[in-house]
N, C-alpha and C positions, 0 to 999 in steps of 0.2 A: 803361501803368500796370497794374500785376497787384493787384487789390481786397484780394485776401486775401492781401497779402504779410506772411509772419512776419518778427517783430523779429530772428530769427535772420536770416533772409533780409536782410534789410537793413541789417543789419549786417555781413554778408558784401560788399553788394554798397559799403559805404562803406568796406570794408577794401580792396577790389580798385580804388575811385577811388582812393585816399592811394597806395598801392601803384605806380601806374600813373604816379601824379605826383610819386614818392619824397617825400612827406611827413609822413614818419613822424617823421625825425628832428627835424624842429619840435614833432611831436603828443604832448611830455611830459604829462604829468598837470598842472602846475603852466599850462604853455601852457592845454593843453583847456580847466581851469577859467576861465582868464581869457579865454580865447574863449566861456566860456557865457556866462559874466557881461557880457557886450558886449554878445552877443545879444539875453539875456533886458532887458537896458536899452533895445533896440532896441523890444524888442516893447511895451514898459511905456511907449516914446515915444508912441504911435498910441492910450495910454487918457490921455496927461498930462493934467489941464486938463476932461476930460469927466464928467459928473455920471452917476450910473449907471444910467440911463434913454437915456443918449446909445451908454455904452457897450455897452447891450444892442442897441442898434439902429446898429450901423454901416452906415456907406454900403459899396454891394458894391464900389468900387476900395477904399477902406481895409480893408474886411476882408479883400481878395485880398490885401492887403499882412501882415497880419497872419496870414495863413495861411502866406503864407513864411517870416516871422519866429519864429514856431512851429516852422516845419519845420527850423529851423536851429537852435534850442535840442537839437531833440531827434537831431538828427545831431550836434553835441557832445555832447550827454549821451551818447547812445550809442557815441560814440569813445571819450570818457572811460572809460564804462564796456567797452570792452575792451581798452583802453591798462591798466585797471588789475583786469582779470578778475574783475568782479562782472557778475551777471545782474538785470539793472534788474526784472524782473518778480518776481525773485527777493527780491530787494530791499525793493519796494515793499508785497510780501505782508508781510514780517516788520514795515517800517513802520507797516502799516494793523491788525495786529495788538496791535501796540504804543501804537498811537491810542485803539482799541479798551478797551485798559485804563486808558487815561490821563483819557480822556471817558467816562465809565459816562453813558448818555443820562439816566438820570432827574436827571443834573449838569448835563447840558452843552446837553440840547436847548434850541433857541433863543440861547444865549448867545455869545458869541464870548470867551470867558474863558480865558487860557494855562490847561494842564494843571494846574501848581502852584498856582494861586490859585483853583480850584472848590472 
């Protein structure tokens, strides 16, 4: 495992798996998304039920389970995102920008309140 692997780099090297196993022609946008969404239900199974004292303190076999289930949100996401050539980092800056003006802190600190109704 290479520590400092860039998302560029890993996504290269998730291009060269599909590649290798011709699965591309499954890996539409439409597919991807509903493979994230499977995942991301995967991951959300292993907090069902737990109060969030539980879920800050997993057991280390659950949480090695959820470190995969993690790693596999973001290996969709990231095929997603180059099935349909956006740059996720790219992305998430104009996102978090956009946060930025939607939550002005002297609004939002503390509260958990959607954008619209601060």
């Amino acid at each position: 495992m290479n520590p400092s692997l860039s998302l560029d780099q890993l996504r290269a090297q998730l291009r060269a798996f599909v590649a290798e196993r011709d699965w591309d022609q499954f890996h539409n946008p439409k597919n991807l998304a509903m493979a994230l969404t499977v995942e991301a239900g995967e991951l959300l199974e292993h907090f069902q039920w737990l109060t969030a004292e539980q879920a800050d303190a997993l057991a280390p076999q659950t949480r090695a389970e959820v470190e995969l289930e993690i790693a596999d949100v973001l290996l969709f996401l990231l095929r997603l995102c180059d099935r349909l050539d956006i740059d996720p980092l790219q992305a998430a800056q104009r996102k978090l920008a956009l946060n930025v003006a939607r939550y002005p802190v002297d609004k939002a600190r503390g509260r958990a309140t959607k954008y619209d109704k601060l």
